[in-house]
C-alpha positions in Angstrom: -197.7 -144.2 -89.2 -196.7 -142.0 -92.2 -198.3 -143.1 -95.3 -196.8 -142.6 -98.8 -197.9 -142.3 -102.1 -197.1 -142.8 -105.6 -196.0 -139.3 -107.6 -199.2 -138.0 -109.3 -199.2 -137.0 -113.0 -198.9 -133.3 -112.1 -195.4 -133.7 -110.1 -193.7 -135.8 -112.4 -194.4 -133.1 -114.7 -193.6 -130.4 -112.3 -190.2 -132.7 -111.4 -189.1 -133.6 -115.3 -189.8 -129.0 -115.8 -186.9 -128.4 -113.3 -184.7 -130.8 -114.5 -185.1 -134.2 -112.7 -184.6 -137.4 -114.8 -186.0 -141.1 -113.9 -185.7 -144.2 -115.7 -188.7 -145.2 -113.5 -190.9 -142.6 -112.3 -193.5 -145.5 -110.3 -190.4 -146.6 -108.2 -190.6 -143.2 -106.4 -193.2 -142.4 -103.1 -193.8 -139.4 -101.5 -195.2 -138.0 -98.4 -198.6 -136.6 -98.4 -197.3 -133.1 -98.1 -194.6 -133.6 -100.6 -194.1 -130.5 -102.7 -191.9 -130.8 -106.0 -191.4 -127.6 -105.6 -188.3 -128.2 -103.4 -187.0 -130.8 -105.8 -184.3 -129.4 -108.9 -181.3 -130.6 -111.3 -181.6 -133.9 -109.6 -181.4 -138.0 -111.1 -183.4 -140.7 -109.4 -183.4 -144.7 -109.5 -184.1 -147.4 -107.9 -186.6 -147.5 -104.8 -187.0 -143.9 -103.3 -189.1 -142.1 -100.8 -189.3 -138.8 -99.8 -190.8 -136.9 -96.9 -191.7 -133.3 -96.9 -189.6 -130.1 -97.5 -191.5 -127.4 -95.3 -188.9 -125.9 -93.1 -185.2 -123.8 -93.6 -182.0 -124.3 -92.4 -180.3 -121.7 -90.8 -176.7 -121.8 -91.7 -173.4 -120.5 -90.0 -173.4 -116.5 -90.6 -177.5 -116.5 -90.5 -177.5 -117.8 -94.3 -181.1 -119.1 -94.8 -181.7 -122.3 -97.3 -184.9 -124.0 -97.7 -185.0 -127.3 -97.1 -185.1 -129.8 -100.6 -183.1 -131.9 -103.0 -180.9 -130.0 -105.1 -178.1 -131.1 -107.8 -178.0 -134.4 -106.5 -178.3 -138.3 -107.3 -179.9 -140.9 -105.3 -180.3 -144.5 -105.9 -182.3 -146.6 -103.5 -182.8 -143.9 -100.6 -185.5 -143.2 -98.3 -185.4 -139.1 -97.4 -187.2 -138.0 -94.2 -189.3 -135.0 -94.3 -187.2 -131.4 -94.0 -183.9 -132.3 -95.4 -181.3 -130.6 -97.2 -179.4 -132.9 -100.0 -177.3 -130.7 -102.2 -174.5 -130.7 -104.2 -173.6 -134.4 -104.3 -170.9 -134.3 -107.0 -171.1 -138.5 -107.2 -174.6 -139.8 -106.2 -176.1 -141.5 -102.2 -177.2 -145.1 -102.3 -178.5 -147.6 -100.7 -179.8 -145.2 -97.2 -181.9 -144.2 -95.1 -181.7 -140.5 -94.1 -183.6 -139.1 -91.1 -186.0 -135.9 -90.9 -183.9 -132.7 -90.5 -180.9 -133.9 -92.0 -178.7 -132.0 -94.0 -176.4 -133.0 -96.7 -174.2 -130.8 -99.0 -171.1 -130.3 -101.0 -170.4 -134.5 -100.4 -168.8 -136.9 -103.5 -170.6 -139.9 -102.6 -172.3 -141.9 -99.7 -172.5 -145.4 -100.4 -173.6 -148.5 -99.0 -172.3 -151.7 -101.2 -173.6 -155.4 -100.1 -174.1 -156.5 -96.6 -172.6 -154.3 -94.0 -172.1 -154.4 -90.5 -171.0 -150.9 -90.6 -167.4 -152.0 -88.2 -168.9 -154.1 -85.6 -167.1 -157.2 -85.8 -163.6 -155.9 -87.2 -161.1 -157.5 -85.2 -158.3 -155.3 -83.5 -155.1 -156.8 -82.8 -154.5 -154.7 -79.4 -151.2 -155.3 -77.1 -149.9 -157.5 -79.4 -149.6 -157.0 -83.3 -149.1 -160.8 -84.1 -152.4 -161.5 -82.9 -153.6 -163.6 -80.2 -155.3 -160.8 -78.1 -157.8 -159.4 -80.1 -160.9 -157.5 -79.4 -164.0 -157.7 -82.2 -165.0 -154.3 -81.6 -169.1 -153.2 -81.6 -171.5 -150.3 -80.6 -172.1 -151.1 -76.9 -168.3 -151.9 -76.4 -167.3 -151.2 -72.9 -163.4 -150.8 -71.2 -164.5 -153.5 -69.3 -165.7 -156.5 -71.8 -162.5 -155.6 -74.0 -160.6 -156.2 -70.9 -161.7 -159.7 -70.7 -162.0 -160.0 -74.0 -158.3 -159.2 -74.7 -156.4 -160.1 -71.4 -158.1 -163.6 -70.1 -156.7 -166.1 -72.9 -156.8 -168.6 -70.0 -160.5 -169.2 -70.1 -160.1 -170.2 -74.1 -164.2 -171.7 -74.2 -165.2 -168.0 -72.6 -163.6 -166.2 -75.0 -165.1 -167.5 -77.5 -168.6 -167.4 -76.2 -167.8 -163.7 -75.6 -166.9 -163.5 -79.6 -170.0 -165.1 -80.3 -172.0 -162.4 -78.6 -170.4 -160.2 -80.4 -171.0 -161.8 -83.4 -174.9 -162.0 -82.5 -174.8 -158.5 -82.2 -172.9 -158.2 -85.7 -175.7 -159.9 -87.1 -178.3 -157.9 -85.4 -177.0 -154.5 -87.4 -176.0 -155.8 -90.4 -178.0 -154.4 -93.5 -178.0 -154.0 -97.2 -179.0 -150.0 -96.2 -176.8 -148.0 -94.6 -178.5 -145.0 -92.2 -178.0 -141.4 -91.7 -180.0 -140.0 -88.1 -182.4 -137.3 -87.7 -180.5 -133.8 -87.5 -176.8 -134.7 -88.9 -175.1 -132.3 -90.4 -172.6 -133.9 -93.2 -171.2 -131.2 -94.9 -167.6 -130.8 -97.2 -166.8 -134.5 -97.1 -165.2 -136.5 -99.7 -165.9 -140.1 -99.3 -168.4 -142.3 -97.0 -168.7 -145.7 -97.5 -170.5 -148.4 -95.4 -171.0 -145.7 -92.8 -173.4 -145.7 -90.0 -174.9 -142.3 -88.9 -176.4 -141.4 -85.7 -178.9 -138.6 -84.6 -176.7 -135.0 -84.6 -174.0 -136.3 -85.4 -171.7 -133.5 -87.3 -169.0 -134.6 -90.0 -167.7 -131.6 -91.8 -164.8 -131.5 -94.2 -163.8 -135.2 -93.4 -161.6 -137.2 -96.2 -162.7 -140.7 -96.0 -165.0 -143.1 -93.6 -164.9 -146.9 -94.5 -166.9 -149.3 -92.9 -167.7 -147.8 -89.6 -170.2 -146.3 -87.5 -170.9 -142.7 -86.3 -172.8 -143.0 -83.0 -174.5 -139.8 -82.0 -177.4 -138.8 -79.5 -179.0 -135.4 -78.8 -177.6 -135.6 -75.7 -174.2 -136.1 -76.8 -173.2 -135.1 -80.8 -170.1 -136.6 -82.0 -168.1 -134.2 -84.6 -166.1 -135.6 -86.9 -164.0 -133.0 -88.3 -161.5 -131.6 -91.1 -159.3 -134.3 -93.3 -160.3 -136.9 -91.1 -159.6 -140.8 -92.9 -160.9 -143.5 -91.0 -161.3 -147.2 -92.0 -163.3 -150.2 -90.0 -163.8 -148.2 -86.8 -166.6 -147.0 -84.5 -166.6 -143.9 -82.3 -169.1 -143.6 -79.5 -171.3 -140.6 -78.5 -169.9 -137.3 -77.4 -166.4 -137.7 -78.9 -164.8 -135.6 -81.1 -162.0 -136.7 -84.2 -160.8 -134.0 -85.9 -157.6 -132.3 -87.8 -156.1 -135.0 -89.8 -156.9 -138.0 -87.3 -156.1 -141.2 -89.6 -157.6 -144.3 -87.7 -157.7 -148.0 -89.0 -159.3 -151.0 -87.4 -160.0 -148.6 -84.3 -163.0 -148.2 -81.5 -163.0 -144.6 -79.7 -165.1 -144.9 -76.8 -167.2 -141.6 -75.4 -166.4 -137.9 -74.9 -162.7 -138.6 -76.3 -160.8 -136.4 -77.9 -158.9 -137.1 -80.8 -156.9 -134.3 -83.2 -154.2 -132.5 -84.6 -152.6 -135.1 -86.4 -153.2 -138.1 -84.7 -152.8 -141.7 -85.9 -153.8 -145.2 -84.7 -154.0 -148.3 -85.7 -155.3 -151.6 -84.0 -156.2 -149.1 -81.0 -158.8 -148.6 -78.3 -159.3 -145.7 -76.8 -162.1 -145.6 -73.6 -164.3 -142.6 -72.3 -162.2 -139.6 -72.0 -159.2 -140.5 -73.6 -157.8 -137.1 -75.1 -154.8 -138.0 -77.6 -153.0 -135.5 -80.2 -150.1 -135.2 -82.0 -148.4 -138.4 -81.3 -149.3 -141.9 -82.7 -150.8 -145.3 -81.0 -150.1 -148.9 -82.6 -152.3 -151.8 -80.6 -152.7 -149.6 -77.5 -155.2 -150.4 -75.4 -156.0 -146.6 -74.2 -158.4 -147.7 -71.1 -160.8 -144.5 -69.8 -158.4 -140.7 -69.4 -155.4 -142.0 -71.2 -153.7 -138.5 -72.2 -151.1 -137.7 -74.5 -150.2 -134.5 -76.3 -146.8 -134.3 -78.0 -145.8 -135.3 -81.5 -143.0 -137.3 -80.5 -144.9 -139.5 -78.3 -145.4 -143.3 -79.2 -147.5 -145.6 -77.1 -147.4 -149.1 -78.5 -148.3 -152.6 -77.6 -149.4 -151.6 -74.2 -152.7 -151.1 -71.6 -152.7 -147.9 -70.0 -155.6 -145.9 -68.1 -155.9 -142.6 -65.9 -152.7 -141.9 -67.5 -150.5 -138.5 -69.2 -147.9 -139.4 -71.4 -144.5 -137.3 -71.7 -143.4 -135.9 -74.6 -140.3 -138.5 -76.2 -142.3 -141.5 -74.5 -141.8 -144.7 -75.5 -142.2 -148.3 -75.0 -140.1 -151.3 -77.3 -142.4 -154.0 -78.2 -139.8 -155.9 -81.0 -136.3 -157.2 -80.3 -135.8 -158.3 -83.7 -136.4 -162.5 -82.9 -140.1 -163.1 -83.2 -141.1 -160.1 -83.9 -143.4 -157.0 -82.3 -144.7 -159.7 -79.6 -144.0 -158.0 -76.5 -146.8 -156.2 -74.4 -146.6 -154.1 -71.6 -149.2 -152.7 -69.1 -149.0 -149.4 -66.9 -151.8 -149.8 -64.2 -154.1 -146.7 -63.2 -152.8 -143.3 -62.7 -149.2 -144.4 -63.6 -147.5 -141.6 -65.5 -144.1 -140.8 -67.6 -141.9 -137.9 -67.8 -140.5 -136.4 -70.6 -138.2 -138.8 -72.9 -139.2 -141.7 -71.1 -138.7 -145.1 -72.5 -140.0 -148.7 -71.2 -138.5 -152.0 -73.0 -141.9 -154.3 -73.2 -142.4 -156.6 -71.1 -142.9 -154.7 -68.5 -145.8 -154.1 -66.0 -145.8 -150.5 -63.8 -147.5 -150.6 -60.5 -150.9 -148.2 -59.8 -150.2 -144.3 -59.7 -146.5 -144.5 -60.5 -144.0 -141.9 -62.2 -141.8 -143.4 -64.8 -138.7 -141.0 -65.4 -135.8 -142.1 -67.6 -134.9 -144.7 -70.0 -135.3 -148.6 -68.6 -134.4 -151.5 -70.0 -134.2 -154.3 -67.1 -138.0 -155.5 -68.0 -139.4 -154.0 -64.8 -142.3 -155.1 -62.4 -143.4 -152.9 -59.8 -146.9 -153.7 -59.3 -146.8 -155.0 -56.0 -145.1 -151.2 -55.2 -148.2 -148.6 -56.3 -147.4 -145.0 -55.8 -143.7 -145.3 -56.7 -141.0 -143.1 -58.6 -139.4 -145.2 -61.3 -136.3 -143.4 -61.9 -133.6 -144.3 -64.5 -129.9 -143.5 -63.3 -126.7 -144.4 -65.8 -128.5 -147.2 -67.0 -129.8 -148.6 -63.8 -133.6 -148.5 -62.7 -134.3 -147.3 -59.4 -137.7 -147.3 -57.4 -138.7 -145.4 -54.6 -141.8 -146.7 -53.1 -144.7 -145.4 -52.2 -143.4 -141.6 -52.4 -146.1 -140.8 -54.7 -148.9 -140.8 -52.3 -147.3 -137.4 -50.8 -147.2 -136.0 -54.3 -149.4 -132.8 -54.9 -149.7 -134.2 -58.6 -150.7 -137.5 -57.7 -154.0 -136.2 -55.3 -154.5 -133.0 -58.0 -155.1 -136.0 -60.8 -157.7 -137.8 -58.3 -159.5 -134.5 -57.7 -160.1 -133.4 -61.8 -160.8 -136.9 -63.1 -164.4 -136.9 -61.9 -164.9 -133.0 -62.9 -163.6 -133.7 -66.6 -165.7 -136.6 -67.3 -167.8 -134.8 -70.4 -169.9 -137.7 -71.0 -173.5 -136.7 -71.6 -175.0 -139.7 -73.0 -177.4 -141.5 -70.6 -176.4 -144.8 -71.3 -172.8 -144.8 -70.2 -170.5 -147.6 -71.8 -167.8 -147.6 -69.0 -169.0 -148.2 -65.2 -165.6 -145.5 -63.9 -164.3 -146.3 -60.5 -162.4 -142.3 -59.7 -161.2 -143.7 -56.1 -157.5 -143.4 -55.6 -157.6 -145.7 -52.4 -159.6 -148.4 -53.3 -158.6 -152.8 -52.1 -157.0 -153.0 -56.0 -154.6 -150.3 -54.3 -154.6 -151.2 -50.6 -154.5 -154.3 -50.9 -150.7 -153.9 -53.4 -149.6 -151.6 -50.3 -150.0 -155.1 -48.2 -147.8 -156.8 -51.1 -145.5 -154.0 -51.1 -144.8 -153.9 -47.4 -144.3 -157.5 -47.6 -141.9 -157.6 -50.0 -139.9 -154.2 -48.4 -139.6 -156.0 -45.2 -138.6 -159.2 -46.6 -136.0 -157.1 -48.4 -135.0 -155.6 -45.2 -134.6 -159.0 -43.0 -132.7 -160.2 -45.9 -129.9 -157.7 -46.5 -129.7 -156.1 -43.3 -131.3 -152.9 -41.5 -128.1 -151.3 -42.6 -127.4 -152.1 -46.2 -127.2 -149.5 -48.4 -129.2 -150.9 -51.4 -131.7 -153.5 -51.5 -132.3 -155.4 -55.2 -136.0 -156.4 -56.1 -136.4 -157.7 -60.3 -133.3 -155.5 -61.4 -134.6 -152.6 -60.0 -132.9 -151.3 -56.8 -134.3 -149.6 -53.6 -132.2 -147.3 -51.6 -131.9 -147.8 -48.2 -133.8 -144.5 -47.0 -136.7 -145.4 -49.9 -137.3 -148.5 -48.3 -138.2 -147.4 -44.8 -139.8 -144.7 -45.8 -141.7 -146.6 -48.3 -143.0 -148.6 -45.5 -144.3 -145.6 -43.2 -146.2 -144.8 -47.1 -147.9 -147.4 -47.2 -148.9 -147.9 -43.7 -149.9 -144.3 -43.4 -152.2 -145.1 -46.5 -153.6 -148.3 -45.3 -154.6 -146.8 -42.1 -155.9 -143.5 -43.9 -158.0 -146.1 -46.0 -159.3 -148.2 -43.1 -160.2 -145.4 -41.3 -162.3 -144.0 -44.1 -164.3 -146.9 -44.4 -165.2 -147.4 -40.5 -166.2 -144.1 -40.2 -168.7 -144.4 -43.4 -170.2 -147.3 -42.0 -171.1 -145.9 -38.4 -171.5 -142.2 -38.9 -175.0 -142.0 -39.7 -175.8 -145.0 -37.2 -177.1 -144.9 -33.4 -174.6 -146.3 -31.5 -175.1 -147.3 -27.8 -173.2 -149.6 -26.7 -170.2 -152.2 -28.2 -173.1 -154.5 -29.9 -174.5 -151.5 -31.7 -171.2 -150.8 -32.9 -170.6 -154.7 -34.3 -174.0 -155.0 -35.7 -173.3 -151.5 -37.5 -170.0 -153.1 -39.0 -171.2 -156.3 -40.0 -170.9 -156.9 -43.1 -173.9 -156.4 -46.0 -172.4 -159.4 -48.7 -169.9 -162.2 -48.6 -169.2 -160.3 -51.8 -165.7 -158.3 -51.8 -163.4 -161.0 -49.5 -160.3 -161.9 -51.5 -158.3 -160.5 -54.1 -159.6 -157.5 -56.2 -158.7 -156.2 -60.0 -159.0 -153.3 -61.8 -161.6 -154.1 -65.5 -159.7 -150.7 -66.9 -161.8 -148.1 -64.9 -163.9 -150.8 -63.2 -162.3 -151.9 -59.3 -164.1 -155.2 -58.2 -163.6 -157.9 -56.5 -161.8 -160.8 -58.5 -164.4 -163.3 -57.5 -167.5 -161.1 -59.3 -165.2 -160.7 -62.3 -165.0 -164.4 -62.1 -168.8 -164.8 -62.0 -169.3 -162.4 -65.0 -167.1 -165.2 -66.9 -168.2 -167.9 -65.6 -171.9 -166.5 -67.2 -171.0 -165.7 -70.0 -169.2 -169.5 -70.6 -172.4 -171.5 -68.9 -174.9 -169.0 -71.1 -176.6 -167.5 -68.6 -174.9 -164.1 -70.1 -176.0 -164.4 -73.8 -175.7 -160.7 -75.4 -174.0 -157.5 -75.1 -176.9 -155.9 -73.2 -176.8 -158.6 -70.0 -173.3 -158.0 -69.9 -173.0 -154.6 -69.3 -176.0 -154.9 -66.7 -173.5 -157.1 -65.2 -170.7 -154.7 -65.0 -172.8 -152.4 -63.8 -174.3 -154.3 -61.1 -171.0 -154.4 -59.6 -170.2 -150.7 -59.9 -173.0 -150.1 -58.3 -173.1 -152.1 -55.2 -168.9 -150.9 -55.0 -169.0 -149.3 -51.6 -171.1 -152.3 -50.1 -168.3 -155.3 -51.8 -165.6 -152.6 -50.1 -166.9 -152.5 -46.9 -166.4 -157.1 -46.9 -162.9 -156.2 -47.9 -162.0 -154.1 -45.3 -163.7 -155.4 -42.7 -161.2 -158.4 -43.1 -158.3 -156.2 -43.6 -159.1 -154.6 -40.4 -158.4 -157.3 -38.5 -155.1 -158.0 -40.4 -153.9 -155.2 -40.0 -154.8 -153.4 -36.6 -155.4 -157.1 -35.0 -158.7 -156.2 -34.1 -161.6 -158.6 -35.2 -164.3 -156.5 -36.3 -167.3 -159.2 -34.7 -166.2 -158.2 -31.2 -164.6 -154.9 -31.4 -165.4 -152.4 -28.8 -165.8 -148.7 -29.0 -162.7 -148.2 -27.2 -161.0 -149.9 -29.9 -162.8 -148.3 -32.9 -161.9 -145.2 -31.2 -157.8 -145.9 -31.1 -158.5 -146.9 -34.9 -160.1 -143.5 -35.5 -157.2 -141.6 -33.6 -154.6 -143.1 -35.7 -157.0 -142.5 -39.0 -156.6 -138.8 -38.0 -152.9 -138.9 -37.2 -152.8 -140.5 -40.9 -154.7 -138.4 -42.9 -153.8 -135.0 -41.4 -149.9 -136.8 -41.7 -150.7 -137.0 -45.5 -152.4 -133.4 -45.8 -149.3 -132.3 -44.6 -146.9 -133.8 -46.8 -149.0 -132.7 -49.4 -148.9 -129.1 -48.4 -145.1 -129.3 -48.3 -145.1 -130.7 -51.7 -147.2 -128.2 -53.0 -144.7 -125.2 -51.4 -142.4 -126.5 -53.6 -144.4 -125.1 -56.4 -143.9 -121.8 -54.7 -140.0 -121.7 -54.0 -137.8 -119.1 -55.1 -136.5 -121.4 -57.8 -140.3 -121.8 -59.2 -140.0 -117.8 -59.8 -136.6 -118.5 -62.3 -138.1 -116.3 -65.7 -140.9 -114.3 -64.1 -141.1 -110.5 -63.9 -139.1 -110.0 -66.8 -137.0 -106.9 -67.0 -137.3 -106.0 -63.8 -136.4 -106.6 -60.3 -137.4 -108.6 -57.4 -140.7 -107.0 -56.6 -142.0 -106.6 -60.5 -141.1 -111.2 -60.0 -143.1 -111.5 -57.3 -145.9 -109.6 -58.7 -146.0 -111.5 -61.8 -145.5 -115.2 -59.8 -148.7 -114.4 -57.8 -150.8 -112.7 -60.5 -150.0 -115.9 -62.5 -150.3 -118.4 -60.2 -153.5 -116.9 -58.9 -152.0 -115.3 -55.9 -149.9 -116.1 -52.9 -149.2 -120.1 -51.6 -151.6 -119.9 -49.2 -154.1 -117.7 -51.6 -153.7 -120.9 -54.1 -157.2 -122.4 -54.4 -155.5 -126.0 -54.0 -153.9 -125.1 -51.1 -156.9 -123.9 -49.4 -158.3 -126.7 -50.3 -155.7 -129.3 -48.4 -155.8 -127.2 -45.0 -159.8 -127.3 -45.5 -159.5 -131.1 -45.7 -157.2 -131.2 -42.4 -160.3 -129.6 -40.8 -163.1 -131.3 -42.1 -161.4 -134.3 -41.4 -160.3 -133.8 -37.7 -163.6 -132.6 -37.3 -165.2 -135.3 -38.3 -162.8 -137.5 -36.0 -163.2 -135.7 -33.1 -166.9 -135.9 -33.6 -167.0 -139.5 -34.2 -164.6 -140.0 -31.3 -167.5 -138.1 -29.3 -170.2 -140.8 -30.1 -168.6 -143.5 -29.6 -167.3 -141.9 -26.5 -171.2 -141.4 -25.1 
């Protein structure tokens, strides 16, 4: 335990002899190895403490400054030992400043009454009138805002959930405001009721009201240039920077925020990247993307997402004003110029192109183009799971996740196939054939909620989807028996059975979390009872779930099995788990295929328009491949897909060969 003293006759003098002035030299204590030496030009009052100044900062450029106090005044602060404080043109009080920090060329850091330092600001997400929103807080994860924001059914749980929260508030509010060990605040105007954590940097920023900073070793958040931010708190690892403006705002971790952006009444979840454009009550769930200045995204839910430049989405018909709301599940996308009249909900890993206006629903049809033609919104289902893009997204999701911190807010489900998807492709084949018995094999268009399917989309939608169920199926029998020994047709139902009751029935997606609906159910159900009192149990809870995924998928598809290939999976033989395997290949090397074509596309002739400038068709080709990284079948992504065809008839043949023994 450090111990602290009162200043000695001999440093006050020392103190007073370069220019420091107290009204009360006794309220000041210093470390044992304090030297005044490091002290100068500086005004005290209140309570202070201060640690030693024994070490140097090396700055930018290899410019060397000793650690100290210089040109500064504090009022009520405690200063750990090796800081730099210098230049404060206004004064720092009321905080507490960790060892190695340094602060210079700042107006004033100030803590005034009781703070909470933004946990507990309310954010009116999805819908501007109010009635969704999310208090916002340190340890607040994609999943609990979900809940918190989107189950106004369960009124007596949501306001349990707000009185977590509010427990928490409690827990961090102070009349002292903190600065970590090893921040770097350097060339900022204005901080007030700001909460600092451990290497965080914050250089050159405007204002920051009533928020917090959070910051690890592990993962420093920067907080950069001209950056004004009121009643917010930004997570480890991310990065705000280049005129961001925020207001009542939570930015999750490793997000990227910049160039301009602005948001108000917004969430953004771990690695959201947004710049240029502007957000009003967006719920931005974990890798929602958009770069263009022109982009709006308002009043809606979006996750795994890239918005086009020009898109945007109506919340306001000039009634009752900006009530409407609008969600865009995982992976769905929008072109350039798009535009969505809210309400509207977009199924799973769809592509939104055009301007629609008919209040569309398309959930039940995942992995759909949504295309806009005079005035009339078309769908063509399914298409998307041959698209290049769509399986190119899957892959780099996992690869760009750039969180570092160890405690991980958001429990990220990267699966592209998954019973929230599979089980939509059961809707949507449903609903296509329903479409098809009612109108005729032969009608040319087919109408499903002012949106209209083409007769050639609708077939072909259903091959998509059944090509994708069995693809999916397939998967997860072979992950179950291919590390098992497997003898004879008991083996090979005691291999399958299942390892929970956990997983049957209908499953969601928490933004970024897939689970069954029934565990979601529980999680609320604890949280209303009280056997989920505070932030911490609840994120144990999500992820318990997250963790035990691939078990809870397993009860899913066993059941869908037997829906869908009429086999039950308590007295299958090998025979039949072999003729599911066989079509599993047919399926996924089908896919690979598709794929492949797709990806040619990128290759064509009219790919090439503009390249090899001022010259002829050899000086093109040249410059295409030396672009693109080489020939089609040189491309890296490419290789990649006819890789995967082998792999994966490998590994059927192989599992077709022990079951066959």
């Amino acid at each position: 335990m450090k111990t602290y003293s009162k200043l000695t006759a001999e440093q006050i003098s020392a103190l007073e002899a370069q220019l420091c002035r107290c009204d009360d030299w006794s309220l000041i204590e210093v470390s044992e190895d304090f030297n005044p030496r490091y002290v100068r030009n500086s005004n005290f009052s209140g309570h202070i403490r201060l640690g030693s100044f024994n070490k140097s900062f090396t700055l930018a450029g290899g410019l060397q400054k000793h650690s100290g106090i210089y040109h500064a005044t504090l009022h009520n602060v405690v200063v750990g030992d090796d800081c730099l404080i210098e230049n404060v043109g206004s004064y720092i009080a009321n905080y507490v400043i960790g060892d190695a920090s340094c602060i210079e060329n700042v107006t004033e850091i100030i803590t005034t009454g009781t703070s909470a330092f933004g946990n507990g600001v309310s954010v009116d997400v999805m819908n501007e009138t109010g009635g969704r929103e999310v208090l916002i807080h340190d340890n607040l994860s994609s999943h609990e805002a979900y809940i918190m924001c989107l189950y106004r059914h369960m009124p007596a749980m949501v306001e349990k959930l707000k009185a977590i929260t509010a427990k928490y508030v409690a827990s961090v509010s102070s009349e002292m405001g903190t600065v970590g060990s090893n921040v770097e605040i350097i060339d900022v105007k204005q901080i007030h009721n700001v909460k600092i954590g451990d290497y965080a940097r914050i250089k050159g920023a405007s204002r920051l009201c009533n928020g917090s900073i959070n910051s690890c070793k592990e993962a420093p958040t920067h907080i950069g240039m001209n950056v004004i931010a009121d009643d917010f708190i930004i997570s480890t690892g991310s990065e705000v920077s280049d005129g961001v403006i925020l207001t009542r705002c939570f930015v999750g971790q490793a997000c990227m925020l910049g160039h301009a952006y602005s948001a108000s009444d917004s969430l953004f979840f771990s690695n959201c990247q947004e710049e240029n454009g502007e957000a009003c009550a967006l719920f931005a769930g974990p890798y929602t993307v958009t770069h263009h200045k022109s982009t709006l995204l308002i009043a809606g839910m979006f996750s795994f997402m890239n918005a086009g430049s020009g898109s945007n989405q109506s919340n306001h018909m000039y009634k009752l004003g900006p009530i409407h709301q609008g969600i865009m599940e995982r992976g769905a996308k929008t072109t350039s110029d798009s535009y969505i009249l809210w309400p509207a909900k977009i199924g799973a890993f769809s592509l939104v192109m055009g301007r629609h206006v008919n209040n569309l629903d398309s959930t039940d049809l995942p992995f759909s183009y949504l295309i806009e033609q005079q005035g009339i919104s078309y769908i063509v289902p399914g298409v998307n799971l041959k698209s290049v893009g769509t399986i190119r997204d899957a892959k780099k999701w996992p690869k760009r996740d750039k969180r570092k911190d160890p405690n991980r807010l958001d429990q990220i489900n990267f699966n592209l196939l998954s019973p929230y998807t599979i089980q939509k492709m059961f809707a949507g084949i449903e609903i296509l054939e329903k479409l098809r018995e009612a109108s005729g094999h032969r009608a040319d268009n087919y109408y499903y909620k002012k949106a209209i399917i083409r007769n050639a989309a609708l077939f072909k939608g259903i091959h998509y989807y059944e090509t994708a169920i069995t693809k999916f199926l397939g998967n997860s029998l072979i992950s179950r028996i291919e590390n098992c020994s497997i003898h004879s047709d008991e083996d090979l139902q005691k291999a399958l059975r299942p390892d929970s009751s956990t997983g049957s029935g209908k499953w969601v997606d928490i933004s970024g979390l897939i689970a069954p609906a029934s565990s979601i159910d529980q999680i609320c159900n604890g949280i209303e009872n009280g056997s989920i009192a505070d932030t911490k149990s609840l994120s144990k809870a999500f992820a318990c779930i997250h963790s035990n995924y691939y078990s809870y998928e397993w009860t899913w598809a066993y059941d869908a099995i037997k829906r869908f290939f009429g086999i039950d999976p308590a007295n299958i033989t090998r025979k039949q788990a072999i003729d599911i395997i066989k079509q599993w290949k047919n399926a996924v090397v089908g896919l690979d295929k598709l794929i492949y074509d797709d990806a040619r596309k990128e290759f064509a002739l009219s790919a090439m328009t503009s390249f090899g400038a001022d010259g002829d068709k050899n000086r093109r080709d040249e410059d295409f491949a030396n672009v693109r990284g080489g020939t089609f079948d040189e491309n890296p992504f490419v290789q990649e897909v006819l890789d995967h065809i082998k792999r994966k008839s490998a590994l059927g043949d192989a599992m077709i060969a022990k079951l066959s023994k």
